[in-house]
DOTI-444738 format. One record per residue (C-alpha): x, y, z; residue in one letter; residue number from 1. Coordinates in steps of 0.2 Angstrom, whole numbers, plus 5000, padded with zeros to 4 digits. Layout:
REM DOTI-444738
<pt x="X" y="Y" z="Z" res="A" n="NUM"/>
...
***
This chain:
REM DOTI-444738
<pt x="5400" y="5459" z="5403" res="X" n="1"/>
<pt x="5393" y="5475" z="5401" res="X" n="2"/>
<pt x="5387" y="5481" z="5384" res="X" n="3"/>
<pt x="5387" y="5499" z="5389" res="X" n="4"/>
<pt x="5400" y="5511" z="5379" res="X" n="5"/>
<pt x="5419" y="5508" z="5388" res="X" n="6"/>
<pt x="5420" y="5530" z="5384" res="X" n="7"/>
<pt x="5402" y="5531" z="5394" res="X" n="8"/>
<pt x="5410" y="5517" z="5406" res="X" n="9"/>
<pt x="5426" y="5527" z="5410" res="X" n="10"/>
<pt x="5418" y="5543" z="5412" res="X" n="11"/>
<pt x="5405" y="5535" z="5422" res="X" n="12"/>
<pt x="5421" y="5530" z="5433" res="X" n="13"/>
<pt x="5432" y="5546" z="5431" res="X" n="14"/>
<pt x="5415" y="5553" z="5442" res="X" n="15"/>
<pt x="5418" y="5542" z="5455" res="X" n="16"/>
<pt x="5436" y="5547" z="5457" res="X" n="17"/>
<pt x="5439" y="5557" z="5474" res="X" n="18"/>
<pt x="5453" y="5559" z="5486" res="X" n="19"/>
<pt x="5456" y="5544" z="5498" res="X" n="20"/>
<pt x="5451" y="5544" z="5514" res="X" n="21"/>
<pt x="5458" y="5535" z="5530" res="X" n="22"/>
<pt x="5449" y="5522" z="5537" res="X" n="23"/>
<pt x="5442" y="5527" z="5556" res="X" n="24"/>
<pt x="5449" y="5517" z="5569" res="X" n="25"/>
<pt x="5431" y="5512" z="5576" res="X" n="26"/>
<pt x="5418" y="5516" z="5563" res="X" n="27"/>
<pt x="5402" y="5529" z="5563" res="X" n="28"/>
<pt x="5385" y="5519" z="5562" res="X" n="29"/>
<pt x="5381" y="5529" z="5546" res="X" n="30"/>
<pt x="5399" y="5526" z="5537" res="X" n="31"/>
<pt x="5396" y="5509" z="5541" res="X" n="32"/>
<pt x="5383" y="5512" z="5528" res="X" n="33"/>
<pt x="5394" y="5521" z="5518" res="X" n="34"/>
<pt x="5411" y="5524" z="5521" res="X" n="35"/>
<pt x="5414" y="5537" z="5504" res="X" n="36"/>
<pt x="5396" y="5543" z="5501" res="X" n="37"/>
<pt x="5394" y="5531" z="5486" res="X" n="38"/>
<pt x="5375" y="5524" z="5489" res="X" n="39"/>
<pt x="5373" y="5506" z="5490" res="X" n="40"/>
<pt x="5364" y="5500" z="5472" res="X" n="41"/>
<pt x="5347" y="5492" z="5473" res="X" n="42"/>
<pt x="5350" y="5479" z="5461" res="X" n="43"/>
<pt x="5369" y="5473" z="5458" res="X" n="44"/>
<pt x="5373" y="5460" z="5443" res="X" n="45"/>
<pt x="5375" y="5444" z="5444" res="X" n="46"/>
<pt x="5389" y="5440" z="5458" res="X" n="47"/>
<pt x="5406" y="5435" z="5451" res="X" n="48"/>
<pt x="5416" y="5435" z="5467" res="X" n="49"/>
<pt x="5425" y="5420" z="5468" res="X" n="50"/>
<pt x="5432" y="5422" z="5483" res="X" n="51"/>
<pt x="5434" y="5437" z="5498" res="X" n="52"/>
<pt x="5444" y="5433" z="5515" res="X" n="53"/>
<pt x="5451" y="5447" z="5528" res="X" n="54"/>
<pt x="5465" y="5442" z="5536" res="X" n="55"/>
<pt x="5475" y="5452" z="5551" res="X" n="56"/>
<pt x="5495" y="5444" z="5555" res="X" n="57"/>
<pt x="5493" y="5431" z="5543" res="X" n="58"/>
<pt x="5478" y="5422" z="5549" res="X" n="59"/>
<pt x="5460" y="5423" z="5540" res="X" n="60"/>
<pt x="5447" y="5433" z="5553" res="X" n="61"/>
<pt x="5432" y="5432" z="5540" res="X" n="62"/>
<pt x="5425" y="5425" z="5525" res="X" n="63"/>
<pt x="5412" y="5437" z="5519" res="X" n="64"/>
<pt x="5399" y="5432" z="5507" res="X" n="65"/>
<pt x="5398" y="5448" z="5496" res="X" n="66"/>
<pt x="5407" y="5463" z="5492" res="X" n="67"/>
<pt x="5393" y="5473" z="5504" res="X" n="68"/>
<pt x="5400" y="5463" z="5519" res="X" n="69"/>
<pt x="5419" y="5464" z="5515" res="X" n="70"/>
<pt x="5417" y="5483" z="5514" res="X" n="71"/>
<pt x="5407" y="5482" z="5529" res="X" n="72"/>
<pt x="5419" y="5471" z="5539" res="X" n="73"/>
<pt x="5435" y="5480" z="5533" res="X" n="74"/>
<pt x="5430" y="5496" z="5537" res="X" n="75"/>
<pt x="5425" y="5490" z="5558" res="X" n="76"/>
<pt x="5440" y="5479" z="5557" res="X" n="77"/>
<pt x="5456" y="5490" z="5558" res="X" n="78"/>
<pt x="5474" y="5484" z="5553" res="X" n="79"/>
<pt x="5466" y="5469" z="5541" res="X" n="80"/>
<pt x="5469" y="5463" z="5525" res="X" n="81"/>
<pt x="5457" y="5461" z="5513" res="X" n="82"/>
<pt x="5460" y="5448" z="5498" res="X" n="83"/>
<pt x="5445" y="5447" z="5484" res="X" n="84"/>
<pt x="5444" y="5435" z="5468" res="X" n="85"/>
<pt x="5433" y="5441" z="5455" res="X" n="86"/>
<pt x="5427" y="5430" z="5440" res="X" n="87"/>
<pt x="5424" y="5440" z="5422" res="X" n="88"/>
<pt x="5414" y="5455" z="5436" res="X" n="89"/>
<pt x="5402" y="5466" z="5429" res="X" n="90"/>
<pt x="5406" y="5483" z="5425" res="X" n="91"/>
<pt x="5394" y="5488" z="5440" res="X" n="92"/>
<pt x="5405" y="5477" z="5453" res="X" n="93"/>
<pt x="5421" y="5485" z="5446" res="X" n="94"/>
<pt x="5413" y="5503" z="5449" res="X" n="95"/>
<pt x="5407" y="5497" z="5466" res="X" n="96"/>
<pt x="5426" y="5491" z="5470" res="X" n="97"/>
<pt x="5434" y="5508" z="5460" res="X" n="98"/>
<pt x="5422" y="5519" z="5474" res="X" n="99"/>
<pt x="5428" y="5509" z="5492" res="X" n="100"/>
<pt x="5446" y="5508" z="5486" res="X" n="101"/>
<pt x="5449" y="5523" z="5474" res="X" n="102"/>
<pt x="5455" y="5513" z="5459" res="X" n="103"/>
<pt x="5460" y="5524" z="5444" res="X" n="104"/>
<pt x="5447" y="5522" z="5430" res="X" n="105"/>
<pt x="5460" y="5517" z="5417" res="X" n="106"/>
<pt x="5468" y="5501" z="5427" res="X" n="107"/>
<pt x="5447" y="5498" z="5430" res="X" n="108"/>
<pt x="5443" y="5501" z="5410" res="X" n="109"/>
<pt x="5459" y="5489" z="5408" res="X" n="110"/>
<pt x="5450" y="5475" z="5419" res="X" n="111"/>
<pt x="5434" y="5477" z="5412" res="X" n="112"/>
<pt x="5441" y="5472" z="5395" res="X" n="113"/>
<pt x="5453" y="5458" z="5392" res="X" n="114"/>
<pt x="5466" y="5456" z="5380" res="X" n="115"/>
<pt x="5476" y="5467" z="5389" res="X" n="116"/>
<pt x="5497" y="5464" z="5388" res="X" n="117"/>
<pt x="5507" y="5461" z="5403" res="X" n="118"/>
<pt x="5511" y="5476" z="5412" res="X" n="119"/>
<pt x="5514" y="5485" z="5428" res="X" n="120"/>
<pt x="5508" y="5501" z="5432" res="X" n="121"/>
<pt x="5506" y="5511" z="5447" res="X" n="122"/>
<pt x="5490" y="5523" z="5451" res="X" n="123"/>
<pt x="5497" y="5533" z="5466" res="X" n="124"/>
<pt x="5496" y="5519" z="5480" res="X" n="125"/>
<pt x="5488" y="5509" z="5469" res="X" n="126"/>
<pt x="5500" y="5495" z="5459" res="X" n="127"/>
<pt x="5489" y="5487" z="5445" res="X" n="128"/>
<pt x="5498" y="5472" z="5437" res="X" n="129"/>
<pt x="5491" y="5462" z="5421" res="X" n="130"/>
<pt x="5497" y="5445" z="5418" res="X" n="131"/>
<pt x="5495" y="5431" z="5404" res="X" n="132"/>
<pt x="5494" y="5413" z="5412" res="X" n="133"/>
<pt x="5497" y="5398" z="5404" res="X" n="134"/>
<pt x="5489" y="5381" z="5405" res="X" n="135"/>
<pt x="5494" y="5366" z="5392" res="X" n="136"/>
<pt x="5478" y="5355" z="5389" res="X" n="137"/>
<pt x="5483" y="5337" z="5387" res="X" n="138"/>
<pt x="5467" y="5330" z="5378" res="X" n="139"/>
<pt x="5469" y="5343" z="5363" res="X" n="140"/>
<pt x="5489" y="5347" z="5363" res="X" n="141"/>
<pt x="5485" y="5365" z="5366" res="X" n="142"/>
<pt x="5490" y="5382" z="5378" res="X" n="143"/>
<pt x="5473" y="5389" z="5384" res="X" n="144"/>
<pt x="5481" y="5407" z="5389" res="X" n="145"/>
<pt x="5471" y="5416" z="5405" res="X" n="146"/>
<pt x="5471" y="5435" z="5408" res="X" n="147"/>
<pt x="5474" y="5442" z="5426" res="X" n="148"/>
<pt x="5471" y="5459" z="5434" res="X" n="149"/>
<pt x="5477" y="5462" z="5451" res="X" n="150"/>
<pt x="5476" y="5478" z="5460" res="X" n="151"/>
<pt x="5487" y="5477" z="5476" res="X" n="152"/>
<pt x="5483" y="5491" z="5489" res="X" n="153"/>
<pt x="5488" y="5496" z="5505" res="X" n="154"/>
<pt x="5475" y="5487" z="5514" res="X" n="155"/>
<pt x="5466" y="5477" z="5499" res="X" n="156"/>
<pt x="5471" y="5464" z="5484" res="X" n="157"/>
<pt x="5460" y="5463" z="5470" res="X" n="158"/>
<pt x="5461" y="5449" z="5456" res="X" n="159"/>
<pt x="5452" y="5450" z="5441" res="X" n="160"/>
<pt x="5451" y="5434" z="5430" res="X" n="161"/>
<pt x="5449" y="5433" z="5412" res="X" n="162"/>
<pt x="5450" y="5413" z="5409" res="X" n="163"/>
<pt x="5453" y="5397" z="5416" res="X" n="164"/>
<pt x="5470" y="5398" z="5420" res="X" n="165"/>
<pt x="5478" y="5402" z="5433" res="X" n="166"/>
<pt x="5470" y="5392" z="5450" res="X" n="167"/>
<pt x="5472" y="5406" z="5463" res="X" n="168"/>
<pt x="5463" y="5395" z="5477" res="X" n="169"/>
<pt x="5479" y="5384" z="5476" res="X" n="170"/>
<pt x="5488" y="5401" z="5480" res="X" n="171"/>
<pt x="5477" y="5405" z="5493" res="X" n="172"/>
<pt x="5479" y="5391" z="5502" res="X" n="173"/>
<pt x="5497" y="5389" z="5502" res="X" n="174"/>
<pt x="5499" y="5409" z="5508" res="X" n="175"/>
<pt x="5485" y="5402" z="5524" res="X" n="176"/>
<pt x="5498" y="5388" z="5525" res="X" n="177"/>
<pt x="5511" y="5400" z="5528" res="X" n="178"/>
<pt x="5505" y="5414" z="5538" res="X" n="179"/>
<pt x="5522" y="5420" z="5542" res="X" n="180"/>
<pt x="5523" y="5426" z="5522" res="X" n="181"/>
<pt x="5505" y="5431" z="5522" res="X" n="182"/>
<pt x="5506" y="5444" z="5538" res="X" n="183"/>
<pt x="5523" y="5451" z="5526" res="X" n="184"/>
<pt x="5507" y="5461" z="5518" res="X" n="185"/>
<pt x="5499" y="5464" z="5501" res="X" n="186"/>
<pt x="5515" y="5463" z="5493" res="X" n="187"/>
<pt x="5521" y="5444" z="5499" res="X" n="188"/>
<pt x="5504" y="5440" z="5491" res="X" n="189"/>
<pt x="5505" y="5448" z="5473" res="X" n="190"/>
<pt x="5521" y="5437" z="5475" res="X" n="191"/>
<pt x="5513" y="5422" z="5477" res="X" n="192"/>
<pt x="5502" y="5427" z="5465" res="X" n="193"/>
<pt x="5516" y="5430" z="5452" res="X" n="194"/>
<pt x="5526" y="5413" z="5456" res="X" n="195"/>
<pt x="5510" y="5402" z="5452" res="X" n="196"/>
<pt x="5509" y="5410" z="5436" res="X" n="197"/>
<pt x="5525" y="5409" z="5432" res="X" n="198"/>
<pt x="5528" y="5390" z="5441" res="X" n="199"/>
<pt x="5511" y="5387" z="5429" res="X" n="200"/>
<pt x="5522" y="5391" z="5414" res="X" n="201"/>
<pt x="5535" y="5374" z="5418" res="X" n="202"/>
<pt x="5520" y="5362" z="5411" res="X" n="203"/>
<pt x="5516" y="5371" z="5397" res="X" n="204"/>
<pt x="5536" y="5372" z="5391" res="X" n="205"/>
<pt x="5534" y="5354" z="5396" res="X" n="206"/>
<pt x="5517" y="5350" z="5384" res="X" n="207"/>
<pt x="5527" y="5362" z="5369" res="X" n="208"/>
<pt x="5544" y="5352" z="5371" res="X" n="209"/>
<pt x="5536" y="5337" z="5367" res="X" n="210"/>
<pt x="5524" y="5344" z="5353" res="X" n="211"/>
<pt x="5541" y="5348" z="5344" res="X" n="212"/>
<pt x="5547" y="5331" z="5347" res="X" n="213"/>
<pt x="5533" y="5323" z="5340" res="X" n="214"/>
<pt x="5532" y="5335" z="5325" res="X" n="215"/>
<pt x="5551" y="5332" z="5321" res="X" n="216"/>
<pt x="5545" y="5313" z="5320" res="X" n="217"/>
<pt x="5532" y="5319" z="5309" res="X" n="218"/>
<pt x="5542" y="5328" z="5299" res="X" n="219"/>
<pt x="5555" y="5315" z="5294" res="X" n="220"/>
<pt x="5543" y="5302" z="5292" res="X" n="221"/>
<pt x="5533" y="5313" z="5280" res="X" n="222"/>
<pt x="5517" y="5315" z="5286" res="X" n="223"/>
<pt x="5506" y="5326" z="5276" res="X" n="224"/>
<pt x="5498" y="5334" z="5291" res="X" n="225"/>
<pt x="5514" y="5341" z="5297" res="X" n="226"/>
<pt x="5514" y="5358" z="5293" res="X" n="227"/>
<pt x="5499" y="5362" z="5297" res="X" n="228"/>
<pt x="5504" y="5360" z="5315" res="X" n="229"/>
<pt x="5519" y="5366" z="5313" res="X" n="230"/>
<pt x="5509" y="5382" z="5310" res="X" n="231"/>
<pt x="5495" y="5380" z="5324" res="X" n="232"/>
<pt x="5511" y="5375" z="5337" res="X" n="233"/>
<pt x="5521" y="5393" z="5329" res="X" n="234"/>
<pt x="5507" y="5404" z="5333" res="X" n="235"/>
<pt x="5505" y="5397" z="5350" res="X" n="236"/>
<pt x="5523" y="5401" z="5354" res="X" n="237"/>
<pt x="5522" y="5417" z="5348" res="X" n="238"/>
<pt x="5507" y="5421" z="5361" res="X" n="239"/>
<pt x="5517" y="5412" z="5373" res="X" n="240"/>
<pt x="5533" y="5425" z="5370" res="X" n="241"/>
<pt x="5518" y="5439" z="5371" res="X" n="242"/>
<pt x="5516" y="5431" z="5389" res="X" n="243"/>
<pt x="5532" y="5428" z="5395" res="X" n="244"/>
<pt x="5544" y="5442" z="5388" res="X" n="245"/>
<pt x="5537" y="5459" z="5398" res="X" n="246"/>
<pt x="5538" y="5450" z="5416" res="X" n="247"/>
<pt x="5558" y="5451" z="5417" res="X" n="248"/>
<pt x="5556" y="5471" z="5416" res="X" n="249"/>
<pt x="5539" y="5470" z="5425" res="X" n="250"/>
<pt x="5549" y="5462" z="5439" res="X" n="251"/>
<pt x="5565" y="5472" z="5439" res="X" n="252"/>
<pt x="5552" y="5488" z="5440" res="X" n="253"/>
<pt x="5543" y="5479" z="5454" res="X" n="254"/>
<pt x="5559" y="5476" z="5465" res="X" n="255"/>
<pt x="5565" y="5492" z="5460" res="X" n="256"/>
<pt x="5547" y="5500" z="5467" res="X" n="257"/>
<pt x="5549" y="5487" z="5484" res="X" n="258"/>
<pt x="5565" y="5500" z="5486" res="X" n="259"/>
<pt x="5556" y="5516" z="5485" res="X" n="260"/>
<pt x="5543" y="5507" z="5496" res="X" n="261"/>
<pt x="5552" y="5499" z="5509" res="X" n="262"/>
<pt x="5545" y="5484" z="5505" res="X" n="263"/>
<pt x="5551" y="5468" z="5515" res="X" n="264"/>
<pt x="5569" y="5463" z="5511" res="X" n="265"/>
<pt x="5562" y="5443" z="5510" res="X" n="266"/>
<pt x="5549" y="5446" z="5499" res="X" n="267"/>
<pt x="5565" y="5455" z="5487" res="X" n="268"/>
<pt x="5575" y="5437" z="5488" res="X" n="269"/>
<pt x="5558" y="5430" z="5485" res="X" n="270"/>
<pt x="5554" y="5441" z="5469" res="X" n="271"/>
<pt x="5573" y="5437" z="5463" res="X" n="272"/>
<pt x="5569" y="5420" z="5462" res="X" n="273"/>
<pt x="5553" y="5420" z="5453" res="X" n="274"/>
<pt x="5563" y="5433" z="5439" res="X" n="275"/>
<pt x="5574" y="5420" z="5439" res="X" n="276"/>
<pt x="5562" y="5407" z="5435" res="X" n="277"/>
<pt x="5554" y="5417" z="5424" res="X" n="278"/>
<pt x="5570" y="5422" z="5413" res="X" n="279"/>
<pt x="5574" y="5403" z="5412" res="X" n="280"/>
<pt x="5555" y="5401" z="5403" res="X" n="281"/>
<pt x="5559" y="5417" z="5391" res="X" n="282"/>
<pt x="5574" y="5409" z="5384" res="X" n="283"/>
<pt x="5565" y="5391" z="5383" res="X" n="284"/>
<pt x="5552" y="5399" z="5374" res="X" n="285"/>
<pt x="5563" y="5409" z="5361" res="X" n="286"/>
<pt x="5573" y="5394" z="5359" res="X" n="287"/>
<pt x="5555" y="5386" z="5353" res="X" n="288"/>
<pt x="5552" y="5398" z="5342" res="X" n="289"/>
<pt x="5570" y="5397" z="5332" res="X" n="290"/>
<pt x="5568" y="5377" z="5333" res="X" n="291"/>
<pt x="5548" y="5380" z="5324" res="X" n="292"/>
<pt x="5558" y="5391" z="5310" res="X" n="293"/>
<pt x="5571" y="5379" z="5309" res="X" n="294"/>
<pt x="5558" y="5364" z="5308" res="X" n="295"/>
<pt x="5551" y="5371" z="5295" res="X" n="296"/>
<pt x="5564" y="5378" z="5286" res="X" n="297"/>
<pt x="5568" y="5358" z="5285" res="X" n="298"/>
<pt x="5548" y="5351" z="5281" res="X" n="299"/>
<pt x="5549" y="5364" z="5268" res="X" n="300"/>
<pt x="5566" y="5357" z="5259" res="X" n="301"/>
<pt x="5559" y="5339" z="5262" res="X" n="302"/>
<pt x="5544" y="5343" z="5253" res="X" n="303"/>
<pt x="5553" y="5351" z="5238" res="X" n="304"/>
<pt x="5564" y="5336" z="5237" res="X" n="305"/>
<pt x="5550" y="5325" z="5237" res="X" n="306"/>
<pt x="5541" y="5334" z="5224" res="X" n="307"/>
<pt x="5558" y="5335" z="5215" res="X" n="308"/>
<pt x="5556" y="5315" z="5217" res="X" n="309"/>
<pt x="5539" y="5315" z="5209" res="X" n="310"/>
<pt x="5542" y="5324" z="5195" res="X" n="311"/>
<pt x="5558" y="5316" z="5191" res="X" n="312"/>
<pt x="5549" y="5299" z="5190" res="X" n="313"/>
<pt x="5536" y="5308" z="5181" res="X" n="314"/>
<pt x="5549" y="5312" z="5169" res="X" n="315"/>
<pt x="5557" y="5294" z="5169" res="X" n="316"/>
<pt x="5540" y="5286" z="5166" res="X" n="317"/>
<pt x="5537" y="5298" z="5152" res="X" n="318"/>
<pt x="5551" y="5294" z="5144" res="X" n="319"/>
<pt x="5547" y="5277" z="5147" res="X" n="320"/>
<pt x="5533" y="5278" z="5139" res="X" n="321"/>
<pt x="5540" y="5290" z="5125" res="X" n="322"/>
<pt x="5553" y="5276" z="5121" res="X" n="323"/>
<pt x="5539" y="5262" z="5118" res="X" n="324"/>
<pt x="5529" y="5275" z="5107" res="X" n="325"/>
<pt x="5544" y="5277" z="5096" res="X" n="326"/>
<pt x="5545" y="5259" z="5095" res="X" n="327"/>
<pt x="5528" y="5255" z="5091" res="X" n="328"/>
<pt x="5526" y="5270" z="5078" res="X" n="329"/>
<pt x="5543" y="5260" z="5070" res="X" n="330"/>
<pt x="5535" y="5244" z="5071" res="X" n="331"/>
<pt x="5520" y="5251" z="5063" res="X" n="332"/>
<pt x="5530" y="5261" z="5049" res="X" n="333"/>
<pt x="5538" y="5246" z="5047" res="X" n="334"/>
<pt x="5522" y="5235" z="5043" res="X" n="335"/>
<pt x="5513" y="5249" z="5031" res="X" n="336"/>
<pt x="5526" y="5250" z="5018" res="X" n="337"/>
<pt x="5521" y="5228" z="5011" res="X" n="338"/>
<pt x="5502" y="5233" z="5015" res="X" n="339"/>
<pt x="5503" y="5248" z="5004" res="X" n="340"/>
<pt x="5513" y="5237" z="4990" res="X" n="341"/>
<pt x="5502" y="5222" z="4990" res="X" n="342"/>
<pt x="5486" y="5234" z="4992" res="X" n="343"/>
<pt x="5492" y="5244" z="4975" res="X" n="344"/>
<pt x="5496" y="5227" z="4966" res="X" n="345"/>
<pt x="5479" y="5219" z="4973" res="X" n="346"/>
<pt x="5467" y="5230" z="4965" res="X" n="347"/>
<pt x="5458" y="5221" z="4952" res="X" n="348"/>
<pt x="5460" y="5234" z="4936" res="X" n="349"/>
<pt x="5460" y="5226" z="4920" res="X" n="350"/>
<pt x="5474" y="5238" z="4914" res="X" n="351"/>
<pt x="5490" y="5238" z="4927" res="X" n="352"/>
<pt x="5508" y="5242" z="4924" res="X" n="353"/>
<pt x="5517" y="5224" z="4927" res="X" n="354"/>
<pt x="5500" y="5215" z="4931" res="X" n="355"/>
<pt x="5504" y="5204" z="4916" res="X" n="356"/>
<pt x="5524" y="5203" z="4920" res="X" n="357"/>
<pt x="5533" y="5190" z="4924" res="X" n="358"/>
<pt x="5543" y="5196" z="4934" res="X" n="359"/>
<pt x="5530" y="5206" z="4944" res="X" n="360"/>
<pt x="5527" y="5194" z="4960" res="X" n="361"/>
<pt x="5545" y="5194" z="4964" res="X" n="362"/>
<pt x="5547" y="5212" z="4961" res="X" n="363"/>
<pt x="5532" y="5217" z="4971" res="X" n="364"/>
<pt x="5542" y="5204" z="4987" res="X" n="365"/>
<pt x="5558" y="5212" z="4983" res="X" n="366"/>
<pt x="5551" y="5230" z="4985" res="X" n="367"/>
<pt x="5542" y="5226" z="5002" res="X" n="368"/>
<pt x="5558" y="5219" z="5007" res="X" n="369"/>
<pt x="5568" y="5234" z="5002" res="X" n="370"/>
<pt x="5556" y="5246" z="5010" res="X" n="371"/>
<pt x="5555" y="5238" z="5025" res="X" n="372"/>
<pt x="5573" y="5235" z="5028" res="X" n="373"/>
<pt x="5576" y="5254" z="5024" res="X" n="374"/>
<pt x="5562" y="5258" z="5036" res="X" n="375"/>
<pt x="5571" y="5246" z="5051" res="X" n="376"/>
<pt x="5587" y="5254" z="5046" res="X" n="377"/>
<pt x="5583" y="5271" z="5048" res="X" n="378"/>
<pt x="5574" y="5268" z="5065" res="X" n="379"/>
<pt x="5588" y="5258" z="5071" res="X" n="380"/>
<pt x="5600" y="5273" z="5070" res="X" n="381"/>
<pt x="5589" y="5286" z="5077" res="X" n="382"/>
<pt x="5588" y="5272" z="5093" res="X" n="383"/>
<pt x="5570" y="5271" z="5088" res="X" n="384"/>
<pt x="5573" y="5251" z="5091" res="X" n="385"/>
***
């Protein structure tokens, strides 16, 4: 990518904007050079074409191994198709594509940098759709989300991948299985296009079905983990809603534009399906969102009454352990009162009240009993023992 500022970048693209031209039935020798003027660059960036094929009534005519010789061939080749893959393309192949098919800089500055949402817009004869796919990736239990431009002309398709997702060669190779759809023109293949990324959403739902299932386990069997990917799983639903919620309006503007344009009636009952498909997915995934909340909602009690559980034995055991306290200090109490009497009477003073008594052993008994007994009667009654 390009480090160069995107406001130099699109006024270096606004330059290259000029009226379209019609493409000569048989070519001069010097437009074959240069059909619009636009001189050929010495050096061009590294080539991110993934794929580029001309095709006339349905069928592939030529393969051309760089965007020089799909220019070239589709200038000399009248009434063709051409269909281009790009791969994360330079700024410089972008401008090289905005100059031979009169792109409008803004859809051009949206392909050059991702992270766009899904939309449809249309640049005179230009339509320029951007859509989210969606892969689910089995080894790590995540969505890895792609980003696609496509610029659908009247002679040309451009796609513009951001991403791993979605396999377009798979598309292309069902549209040369089924020439009769292809010669239906650039339209029948932004279809296509449109019904892989939206078929590609039915494993993904699939992957998120059973992440929820498997967290609902989680959940009521306590794991600790648990919310954390409850979190991780919300955020990916949420960027999957971002995905899936423009298209139906994107597709209800695209059939409403096949009308104006007198698109193919087939392709319409085609384009019906695939918003059909793709309403079913945006109510699958809303429903995923509101089970996520609903999940939650539950870990969250479950973990309040868990720690509701743990302090409540807390509480038990310190009341517990409060009650054996009281019982020792009792006990203890209880003991002290003959140890301080026979302490008192044990000191060996020569001049003692009662030392010389009697009566002074069984008083010193009788008053260890009698405080002792007190002691265990007062405990007793404040459940001390």
């Amino acid at each position: 990518m390009s480090t160069e500022p995107p406001v130099r970048r699109l006024r270096a693209l606004r330059s290259l904007r000029k009226p379209a031209k019609k493409r000569p039935a048989v070519p001069a020798p010097a437009e074959s050079a240069d059909r619009r003027g636009t001189p050929e660059p010495a050096a061009v960036a590294a080539n991110s074409v993934i794929h580029a094929a001309l095709y006339r009534d349905g069928h592939r005519i030529s393969t051309p191994e760089t965007l020089t010789d799909t220019f070239q061939q589709l200038r000399a080749a009248p009434d063709t198709l051409a269909w281009i893959g790009l791969h994360r393309p330079s700024s410089a192949e972008l401008v090289r594509l905005a100059s031979e098919f009169d792109l409008h800089p803004l859809a051009v500055e949206d392909a050059l940098e991702a992270h766009q949402r899904p939309k449809l817009e249309r640049y005179g004869g230009t339509l320029f759709v951007v859509l989210r796919a969606a892969r689910y990736l089995d080894a790590a239990e995540e969505v890895d989300f792609g980003e696609l431009h496509i610029f659908v002309g009247r002679d040309f398709v451009i796609t513009v991948r951001h991403g791993g997702a979605p396999d377009l060669s798979a598309v292309r190779h069902r549209m040369e299985d089924t020439p009769e759809l292809l010669k239906r023109g650039p339209e029948a293949i932004l279809y296509a296009i449109l019904d892989a990324v939206v078929d590609g959403y039915a494993p993904v739902v699939a992957g998120v079905q059973n992440d929820i299932d498997e967290i609902e386990t989680e959940v009521f069997g306590g794991d600790p983990r648990v919310s954390r990917r409850i979190y991780e799983l919300s955020r990916e639903v949420v960027e999957f809603q971002r995905a899936t919620r423009p298209l139906n309006g994107m597709l209800e503007g695209l059939t409403a534009g096949f009308e104006k344009y007198a698109i193919d009636e087939e392709l319409r009952r085609y384009l019906r399906d695939v918003a059909d498909h793709a309403l079913h997915t945006t109510d699958r995934v809303d429903g995923f969102r509101q089970a996520l909340q609903d999940i939650l909602t539950v870990n969250a009690t479950l973990v309040n009454q868990q720690q509701n559980a743990e302090m409540r034995a807390l509480a038990e055991a310190g009341f517990e352990q409060n009650e054996e306290i009281k019982k020792i200090s009792s006990w203890a109490a209880i003991l002290f009162a003959p140890t301080l009497v026979g302490t008192i009477y044990g000191m060996n003073f020569e001049e003692m009240p009662e030392l010389h008594w009697g009566f002074g052993y069984p008083f010193a008994i009788g008053l260890m009993a009698v405080v002792c007994v007190s002691l265990y009667l007062i405990f007793k009654r404040r459940d001390w023992l």
